[in-house]
NUTOR-62371 format. One record per residue: residue in three letters; x, y, z of N, C-alpha, C, O in turn. Coordinates in steps of 0.2 Angstrom, whole numbers, plus 5000, padded with zeros to 4 digits. Example, Ala and Ser with C-alpha at 12.3 -4.5 7.8 and 13.67 -1.06 7.14 Angstrom:
ALA506649725039506249785039506649845039507149835042SER506449895035506849955036506450005039506750065040
This chain:
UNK500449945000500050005000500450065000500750085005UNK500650114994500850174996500750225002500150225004UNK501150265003501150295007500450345010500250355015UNK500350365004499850445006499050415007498550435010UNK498950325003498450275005498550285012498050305015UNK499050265015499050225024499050285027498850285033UNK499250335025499150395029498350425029498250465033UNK497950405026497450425025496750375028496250395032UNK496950315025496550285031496750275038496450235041UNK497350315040497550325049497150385049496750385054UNK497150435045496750485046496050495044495850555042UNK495850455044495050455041494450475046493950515044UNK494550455052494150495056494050555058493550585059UNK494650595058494950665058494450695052493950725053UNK494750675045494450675039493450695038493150735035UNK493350635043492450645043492450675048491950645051UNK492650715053492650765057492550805056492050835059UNK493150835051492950905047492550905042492250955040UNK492450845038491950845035491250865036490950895032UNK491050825041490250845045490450915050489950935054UNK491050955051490950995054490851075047490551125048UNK491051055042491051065035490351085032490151135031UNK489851015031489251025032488851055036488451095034UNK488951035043488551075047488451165045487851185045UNK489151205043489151255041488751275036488751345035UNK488451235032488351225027488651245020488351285016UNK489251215020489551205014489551125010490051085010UNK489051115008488651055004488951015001489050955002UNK489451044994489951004991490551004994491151014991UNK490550985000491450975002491550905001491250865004UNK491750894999492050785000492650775006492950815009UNK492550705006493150685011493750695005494150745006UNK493750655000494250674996494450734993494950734989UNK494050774993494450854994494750894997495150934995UNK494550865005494750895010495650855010496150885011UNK495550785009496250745009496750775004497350785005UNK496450814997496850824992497050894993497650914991UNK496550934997496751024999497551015004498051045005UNK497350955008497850955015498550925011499050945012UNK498350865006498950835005499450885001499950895003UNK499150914997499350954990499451034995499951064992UNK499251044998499351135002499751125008500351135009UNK499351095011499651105020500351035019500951055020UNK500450975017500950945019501350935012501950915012UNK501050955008501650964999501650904996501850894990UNK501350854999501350794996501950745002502150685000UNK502250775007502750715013502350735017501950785017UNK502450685022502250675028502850635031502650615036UNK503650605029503950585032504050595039503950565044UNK504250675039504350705047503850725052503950755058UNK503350695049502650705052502450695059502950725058UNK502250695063501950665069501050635067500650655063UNK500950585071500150605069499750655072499350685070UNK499950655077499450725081499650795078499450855079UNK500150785074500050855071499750835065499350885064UNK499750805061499250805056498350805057498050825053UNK498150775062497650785065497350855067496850885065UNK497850875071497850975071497851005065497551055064UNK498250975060498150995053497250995051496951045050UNK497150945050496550925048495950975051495550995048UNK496050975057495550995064495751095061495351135062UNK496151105059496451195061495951195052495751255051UNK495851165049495751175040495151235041494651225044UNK495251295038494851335039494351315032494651275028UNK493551325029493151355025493851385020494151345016UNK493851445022494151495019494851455014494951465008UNK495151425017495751395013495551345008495851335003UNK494951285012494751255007494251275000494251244995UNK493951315002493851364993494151394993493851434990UNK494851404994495351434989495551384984495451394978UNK495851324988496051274987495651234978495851224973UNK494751234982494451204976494251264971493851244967UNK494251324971494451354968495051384963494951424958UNK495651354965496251344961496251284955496451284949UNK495951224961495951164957495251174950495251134945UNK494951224951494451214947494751264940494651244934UNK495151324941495451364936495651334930495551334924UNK496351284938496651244932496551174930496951134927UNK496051174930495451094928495251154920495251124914UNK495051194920494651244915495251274911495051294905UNK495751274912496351304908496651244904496851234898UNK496651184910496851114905496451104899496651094893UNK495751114902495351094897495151144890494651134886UNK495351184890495551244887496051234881496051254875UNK496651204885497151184881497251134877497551134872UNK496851074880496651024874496251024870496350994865UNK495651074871495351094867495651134861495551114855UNK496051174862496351204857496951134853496951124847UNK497351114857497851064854497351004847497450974842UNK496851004852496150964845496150994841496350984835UNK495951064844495551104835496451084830496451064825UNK496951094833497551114831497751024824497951024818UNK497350994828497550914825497250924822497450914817UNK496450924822495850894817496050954813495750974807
């Protein structure tokens, strides 16, 4: 099992933590695996070697709203800019 798997289901509870604290707020489309991808991809860069678990847990527990629509806001740009460029490299080929 890689790495960022096993670190993920040690933190999965943390995970539907913020999740349902997430909802509560009413922020409807938040996913578990968004919150995993905001945290892995922003707050730890994709390591966790020098990690502790209680501080990843404090990670998770600290995720404000505000960062995670940033985050799925960024991911969304450049999902539309990819998509933008294949679009064009198509017209380019046909």
């Amino acid at each position: 099992m890689e790495e960022k798997q096993r670190w993920r289901e040690q933190l999965l509870p943390a995970l539907e933590c913020k999740y349902e604290e997430f909802r509560l707020l009413g922020y409807t489309h938040v996913t578990i695996d968004g919150l995993w991808e905001c945290l892995w991809t922003r707050k730890w860069k994709g390591e966790l070697a020098d990690q502790k678990l209680h501080e990843l847990v404090s990670d998770i527990l600290s995720l404000s709203p505000g960062e995670y629509m940033a985050f799925v806001t960024r991911q969304s740009y450049q999902q539309a800019a990819r998509g933008d460029e294949l679009e064009r490299v198509l017209k380019e080929l046909l």
